[in-house]
KEKOL-835051 format. One line per field, with one value per residue (C-alpha): y, x, z. Coordinates in steps of 0.25 Angstrom, whole numbers, plus 5000, padded with zeros to 4 digits. Example, Ala and Ser with C-alpha at 12.3 -4.5 7.8 and 13.67 -1.06 7.14 Angstrom:
2
v = [4982|4996] $
u = [5049|5055] $
w = [5031|5029] $
***
This chain:
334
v = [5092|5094|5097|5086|5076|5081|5080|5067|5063|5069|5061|5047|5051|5052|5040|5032|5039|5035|5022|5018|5026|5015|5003|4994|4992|4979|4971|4960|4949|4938|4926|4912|4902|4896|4903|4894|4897|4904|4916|4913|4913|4926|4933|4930|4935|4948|4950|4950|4957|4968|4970|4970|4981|4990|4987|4984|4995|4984|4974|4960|4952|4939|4931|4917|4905|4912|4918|4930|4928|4918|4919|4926|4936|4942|4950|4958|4958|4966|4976|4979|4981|4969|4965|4971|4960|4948|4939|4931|4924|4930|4922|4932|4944|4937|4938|4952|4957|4957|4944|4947|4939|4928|4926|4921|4907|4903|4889|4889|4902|4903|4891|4893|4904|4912|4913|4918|4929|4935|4939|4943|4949|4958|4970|4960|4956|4969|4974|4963|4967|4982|4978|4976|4991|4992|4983|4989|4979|4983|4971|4970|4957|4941|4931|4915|4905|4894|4887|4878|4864|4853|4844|4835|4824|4815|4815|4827|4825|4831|4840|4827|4825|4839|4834|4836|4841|4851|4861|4872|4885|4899|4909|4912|4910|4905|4895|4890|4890|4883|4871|4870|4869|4855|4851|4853|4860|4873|4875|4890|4889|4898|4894|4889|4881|4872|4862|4857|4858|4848|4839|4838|4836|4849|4850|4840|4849|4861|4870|4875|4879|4866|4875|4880|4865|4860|4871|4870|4855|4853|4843|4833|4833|4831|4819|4824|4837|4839|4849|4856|4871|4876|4890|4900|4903|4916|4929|4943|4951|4961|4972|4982|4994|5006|5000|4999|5011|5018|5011|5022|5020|5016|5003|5002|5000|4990|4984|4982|4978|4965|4962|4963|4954|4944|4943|4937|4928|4923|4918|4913|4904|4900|4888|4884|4883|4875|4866|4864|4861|4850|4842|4844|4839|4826|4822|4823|4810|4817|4821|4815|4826|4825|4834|4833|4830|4841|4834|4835|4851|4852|4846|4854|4867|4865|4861|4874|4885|4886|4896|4905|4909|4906|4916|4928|4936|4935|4937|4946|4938|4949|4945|4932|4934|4944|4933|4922|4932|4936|4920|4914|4905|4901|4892|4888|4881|4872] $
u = [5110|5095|5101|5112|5101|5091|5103|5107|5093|5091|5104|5097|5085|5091|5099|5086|5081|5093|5093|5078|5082|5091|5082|5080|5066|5061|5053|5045|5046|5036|5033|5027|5036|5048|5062|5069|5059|5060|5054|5060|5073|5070|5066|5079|5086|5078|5081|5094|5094|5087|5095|5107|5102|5096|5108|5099|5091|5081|5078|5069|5062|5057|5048|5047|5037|5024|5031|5028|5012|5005|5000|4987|4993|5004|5000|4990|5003|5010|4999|4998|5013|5016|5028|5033|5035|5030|5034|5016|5015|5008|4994|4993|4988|4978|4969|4976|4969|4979|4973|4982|4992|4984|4989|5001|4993|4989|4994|5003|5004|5018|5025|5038|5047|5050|5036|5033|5044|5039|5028|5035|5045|5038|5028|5017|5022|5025|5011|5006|5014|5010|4995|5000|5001|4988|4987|4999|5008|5020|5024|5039|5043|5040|5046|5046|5043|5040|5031|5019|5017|5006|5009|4999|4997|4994|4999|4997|4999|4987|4976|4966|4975|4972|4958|4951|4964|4965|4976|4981|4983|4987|4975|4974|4960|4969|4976|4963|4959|4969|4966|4953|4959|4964|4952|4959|4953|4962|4964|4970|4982|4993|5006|5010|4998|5000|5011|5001|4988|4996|5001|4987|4980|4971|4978|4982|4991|4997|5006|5019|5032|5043|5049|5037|5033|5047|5049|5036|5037|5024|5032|5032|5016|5013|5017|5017|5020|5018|5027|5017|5024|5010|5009|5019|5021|5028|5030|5027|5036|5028|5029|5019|5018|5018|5031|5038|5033|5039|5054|5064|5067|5081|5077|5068|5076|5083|5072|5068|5084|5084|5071|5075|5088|5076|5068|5077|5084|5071|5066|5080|5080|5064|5065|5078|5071|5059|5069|5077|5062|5060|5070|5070|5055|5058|5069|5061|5052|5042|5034|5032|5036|5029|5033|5019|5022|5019|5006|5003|5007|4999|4987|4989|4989|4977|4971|4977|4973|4959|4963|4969|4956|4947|4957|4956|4944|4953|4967|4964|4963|4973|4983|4983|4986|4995|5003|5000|5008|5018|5022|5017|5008|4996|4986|4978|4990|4987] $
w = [5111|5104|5090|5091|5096|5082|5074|5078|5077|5062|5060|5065|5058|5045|5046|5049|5035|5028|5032|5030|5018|5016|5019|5007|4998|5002|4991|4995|4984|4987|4978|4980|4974|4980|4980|4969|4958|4947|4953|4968|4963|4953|4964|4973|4959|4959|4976|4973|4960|4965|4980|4972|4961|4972|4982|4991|4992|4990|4996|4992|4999|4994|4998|4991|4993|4995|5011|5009|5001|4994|4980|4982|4992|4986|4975|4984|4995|4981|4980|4995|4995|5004|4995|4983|4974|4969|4958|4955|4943|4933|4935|4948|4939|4936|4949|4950|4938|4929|4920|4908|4915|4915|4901|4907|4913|4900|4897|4884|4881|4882|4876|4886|4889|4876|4871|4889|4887|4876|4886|4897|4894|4882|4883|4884|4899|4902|4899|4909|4919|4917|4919|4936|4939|4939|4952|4959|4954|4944|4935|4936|4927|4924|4931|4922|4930|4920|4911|4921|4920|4928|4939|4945|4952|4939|4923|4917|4902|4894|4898|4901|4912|4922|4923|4936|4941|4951|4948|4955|4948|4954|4952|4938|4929|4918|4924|4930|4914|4911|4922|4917|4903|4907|4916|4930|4940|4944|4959|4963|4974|4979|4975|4988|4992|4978|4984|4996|4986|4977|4990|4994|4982|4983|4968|4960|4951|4948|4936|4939|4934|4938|4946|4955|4956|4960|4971|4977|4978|4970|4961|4973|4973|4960|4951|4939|4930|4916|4909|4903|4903|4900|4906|4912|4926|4926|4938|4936|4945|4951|4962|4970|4960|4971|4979|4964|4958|4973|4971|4968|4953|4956|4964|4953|4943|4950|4954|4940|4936|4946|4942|4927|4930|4939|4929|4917|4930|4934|4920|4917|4930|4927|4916|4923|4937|4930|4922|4934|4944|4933|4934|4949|4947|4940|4948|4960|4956|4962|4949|4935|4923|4910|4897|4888|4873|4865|4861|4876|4877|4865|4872|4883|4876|4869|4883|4888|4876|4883|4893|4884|4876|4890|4897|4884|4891|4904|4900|4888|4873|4867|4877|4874|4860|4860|4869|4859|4848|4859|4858|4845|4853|4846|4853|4839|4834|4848] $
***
C-alpha cells in the first residue's frame, strides 16, 4: 500500500511539473494612449501575432490607457520587472539617461516620413536603440505614430502667436526648447492629465499627433489647430533585458517574428489613422484647422532651428549632423 501510495504521488507530482511546465509566459504590455491609435491598435496586432507564432505558449497582456501605469511610472515599473514591455515615445530616454534620443524632438528635422525612415530603420536607429542595455532595457523596434502639430485655445499662424502661452509638453529639455523658441511657456504633464489641464485652462495648448488629439477628446477643448507637422512623435518598443535575455531562444525568435510583422503593420496604419483623426476633427465643428502657407512653415522653421544648436552640447553636435546627411536637411538653406 506504502509504495502504490509514493508512486501514485510521483505520478501526481510530476503531472503538476508538467503542467506548470505547460503554463504560458505571460507579457505584460502597458502603454498610455487609447486602444484605436496607432500604437493601441499595433499592439493588439502584435498580441495576436505573437500568441499565434508561439501557439500559445505565450501569452500578452495589454494594458492601454495609462490602467496599468502613468507616464512617469512605467519605465522604472520595466526595470523592476513589473511588466515586460512597454511601447514610451522616444522623448522617455531622455530623463533615463539616454539623451541621444532626444534628437528625435527636434522640430523639422525630419521633413515627413521618408526622410524619418531613413533613421529608423537604418544603422543609426539601431545604434540608439543598443545604447538601452546599459539600463536593463533591450531595444526591440520603432513604432510611427506621426508628425506633431499645435492646438490652442486662439489662432495659431506664426510664431508671434504662442506668446505667453502655456503649453504642455511631456518631459523633454528639448521640447521645452523648442516652446521657448516660440515664446510660450512650457508646462511638463503626464499624458493623461492633459485633456482636464486643457478643459480647465491650466494649459492653454498643446502638440499631438491628430490621432492622439482625436482619441483623447483634446479636440473638443481647444478651438483651433494648426497643421504645422513640426516634430515626430514616434514609439521605441522596448522590454526588461533580464526577462528577454532569459526567453528560450525559440520563443524568441517568435517573439522577434510578430514583432517584425507589428512593426511594418503599425507604421502602415500610422499616417491613415492621422488622416483618418482629421477629418473626424473638422467634421466634429468642434475645432478650427488651419494649414500654414509655405511662407508660414517657413517662418516657423526658422523660429524652430534655435533648439538644434542650443541642444548640440546635450544631444551630441556629431549626431545631429550625421542625421542632417542621413536626410539631406540643411537648416542654412532656411
Amino acid at each position: 500500500m506504502k509504495i502504490r501510495a509514493i508512486a501514485f504521488g510521483l505520478v501526481v507530482g510530476s503531472l503538476s511539473l508538467l503542467s506548470y511546465a505547460q503554463q504560458p509566459i505571460v507579457i505584460k504590455f502597458s502603454h498610455v494612449v487609447a486602444n484605436d491609435t496607432p500604437k493601441g491598435h499595433a499592439a493588439d496586432y502584435f498580441k495576436k501575432k505573437a500568441e499565434e507564432l508561439t501557439k500559445g505558449r505565450v501569452k500578452i497582456e495589454v494594458y492601454a490607457n495609462s490602467t496599468l501605469y502613468k507616464d512617469k511610472e512605467e519605465m522604472e515599473a520595466l526595470q523592476i520587472g513589473a511588466v515586460q514591455m512597454l511601447a514610451p515615445s522616444l522623448a522617455k530616454f531622455g530623463p533615463l539617461g539616454v539623451k541621444e534620443f532626444e534628437v528625435f524632438d527636434l522640430p523639422y528635422i525630419f521633413d515627413g516620413y521618408d526622410d524619418l525612415h531613413k533613421v529608423t530603420q537604418g544603422p543609426m536607429g539601431r545604434m540608439l536603440l543598443d545604447k538601452l542595455d546599459a539600463k536593463g532595457v533591450k531595444g526591440l523596434a520603432y513604432w510611427d505614430n506621426g508628425f506633431k502639430s499645435f492646438s490652442a485655445n486662439k489662432p495659431l499662424q506664426s510664431p508671434a502667436d504662442f506668446k505667453g502661452l502655456k503649453m504642455r509638453i511631456q518631459s523633454s529639455k528639448v521640447l521645452e526648447s523648442q516652446m521657448r523658441a516660440l515664446g510660450s511657456l512650457p508646462q511638463v504633464l503626464a499624458f493623461s492629465e492633459v485633456y482636464q489641464a486643457l478643459q480647465t485652462g491650466v494649459v492653454d495648448g498643446t502638440e499631438n499627433p491628430i490621432s492622439n488629439l482625436y482619441t483623447q477628446k483634446m479636440h473638443e477643448v481647444q478651438k483651433n489647430l494648426t497643421l504645422t507637422e513640426h516634430g515626430y512623435l514616434g514609439y521605441a518598443v522596448i522590454t526588461n533585458k533580464k526577462f528577454w535575455d532569459g526567453l528560450p531562444a525559440d520563443i524568441r525568435k517568435q517573439l522577434d517574428d510578430a514583432l517584425e510583422q507589428s512593426t511594418r503593420y503599425a507604421n502602415q496604419i500610422a499616417k491613415m489613422e492621422n488622416e483618418k483623426s482629421l477629418d473626424a476633427v473638422k467634421k466634429s465643428g468642434k475645432t478650427a484647422v488651419y494649414t500654414p502657407t509655405a511662407a508660414e512653415r517657413t517662418a516657423f522653421k526658422k523660429a524652430m532651428i534655435k533648439t538644434h544648436t542650443d541642444m548640440e552640447s546635450r544631444i551630441g553636435k556629431d549626431l545631429i549632423k550625421s542625421i542632417y546627411k542621413e536626410t539631406g536637411f540643411d537648416p542654412a538653406k532656411l
